[in-house]
Each structure stands twice: as structure tokens, then as C-alpha cells.
C-alpha positions as CSV (number, residue, x, y, z in Angstrom):
1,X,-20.3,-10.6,-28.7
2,X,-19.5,-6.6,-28.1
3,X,-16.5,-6.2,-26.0
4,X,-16.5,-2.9,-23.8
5,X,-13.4,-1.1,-22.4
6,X,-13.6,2.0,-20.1
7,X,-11.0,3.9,-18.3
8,X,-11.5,5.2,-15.4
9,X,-9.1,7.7,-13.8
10,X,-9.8,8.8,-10.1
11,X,-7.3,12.2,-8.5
12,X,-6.5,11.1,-5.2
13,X,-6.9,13.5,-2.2
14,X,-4.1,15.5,-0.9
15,X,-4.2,13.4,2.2
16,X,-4.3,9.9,0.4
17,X,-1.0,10.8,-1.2
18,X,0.6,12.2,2.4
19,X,-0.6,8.8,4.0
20,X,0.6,6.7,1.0
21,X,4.5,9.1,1.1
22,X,4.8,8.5,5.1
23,X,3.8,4.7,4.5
24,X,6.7,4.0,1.8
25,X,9.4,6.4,3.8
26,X,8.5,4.4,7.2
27,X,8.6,0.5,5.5
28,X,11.8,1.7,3.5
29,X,13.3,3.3,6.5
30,X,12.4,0.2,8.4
31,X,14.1,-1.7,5.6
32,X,17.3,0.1,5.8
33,X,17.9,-0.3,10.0
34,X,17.4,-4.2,9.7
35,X,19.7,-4.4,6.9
36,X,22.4,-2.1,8.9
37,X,21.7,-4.1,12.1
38,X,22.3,-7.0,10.2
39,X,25.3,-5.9,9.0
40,X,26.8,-4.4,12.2
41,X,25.5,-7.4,13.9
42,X,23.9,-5.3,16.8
43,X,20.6,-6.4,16.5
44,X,19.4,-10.0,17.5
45,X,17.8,-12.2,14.3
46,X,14.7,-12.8,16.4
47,X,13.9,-8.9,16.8
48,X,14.8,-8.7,13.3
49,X,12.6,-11.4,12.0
50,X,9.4,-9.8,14.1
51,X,10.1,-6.1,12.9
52,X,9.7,-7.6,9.4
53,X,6.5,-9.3,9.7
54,X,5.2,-6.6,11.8
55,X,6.1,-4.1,9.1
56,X,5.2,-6.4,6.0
57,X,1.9,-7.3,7.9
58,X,1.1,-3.9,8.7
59,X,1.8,-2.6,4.8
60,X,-0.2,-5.2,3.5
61,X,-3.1,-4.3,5.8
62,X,-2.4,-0.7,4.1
63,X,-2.6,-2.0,0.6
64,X,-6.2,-3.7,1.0
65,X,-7.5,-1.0,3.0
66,X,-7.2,1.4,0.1
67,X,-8.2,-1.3,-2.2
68,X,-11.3,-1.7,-0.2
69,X,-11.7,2.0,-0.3
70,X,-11.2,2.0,-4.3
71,X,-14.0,-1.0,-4.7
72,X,-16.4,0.9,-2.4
73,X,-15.7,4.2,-5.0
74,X,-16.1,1.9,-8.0
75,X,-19.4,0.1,-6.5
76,X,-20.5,4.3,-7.1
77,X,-20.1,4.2,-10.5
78,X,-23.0,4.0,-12.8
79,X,-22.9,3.4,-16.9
80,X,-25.0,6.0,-18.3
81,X,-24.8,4.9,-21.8
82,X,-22.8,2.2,-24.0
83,X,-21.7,3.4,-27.7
């Protein structure tokens, strides 16, 4: 049995990395008001609790659409030869 490794490296667009920046600085910005409206006690736990799943839904939809975008790339790639 012949084991095969490859690596792959792919350079991400200009844009994928500006989406992916504005992504992490919105969720952790999010982060950082509920955990000050928490603390200051301002904000109801209800609104709280939505924001949350809102935001954690909303990242995770992020997350597999650029996974789906990565599988679609890698469906692309052909083997030309095997050493």
C-alpha cells in the first residue's frame, strides 16, 4: 500500500482577506459590548442572549461559506502525475 501526501497552498484574494479582517473585528467588537453591557448592567439578558446567537449563527454561516468555496476550488484540482 503507497501512501500519498500533497500540499496544497492556495493565496487568498485581496478581498477574501478584507471580508475575513471586517468579520473578526465585527464578532470581536460584538463580543466586547455584551460583555460591557453585562457588566454595567444596561443591557437586558434577553437582548444579550439574541445578539449572541445572531452573531455566532451568522459567523458560522461565514465559516462554511468559505469552506464551500475552498471544496468547490479543490473539486478543480487535477493530479497530473504520482512519483
Amino acid at each position: 500500500m503507497k501512501t500519498i501526501t500533497a500540499s496544497i497552498t492556495f493565496q487568498y484574494s485581496l478581498r477574501a482577506k478584507i471580508e475575513l479582517l471586517i468579520m473578526y473585528v465585527f464578532f470581536f467588537f460584538a463580543c466586547f459590548m455584551c460583555l460591557a453591557g453585562i457588566c454595567e448592567g444596561v443591557i437586558p439578558y434577553e437582548i444579550l442572549a439574541m445578539l449572541a446567537m445572531v452573531m455566532t449563527l451568522s459567523f458560522l454561516l461565514y465559516v462554511q461559506i468559505q469552506n464551500r468555496r475552498f471544496c468547490e476550488r479543490m473539486s478543480r484540482v487535477k493530479v497530473v502525475s504520482i512519483d
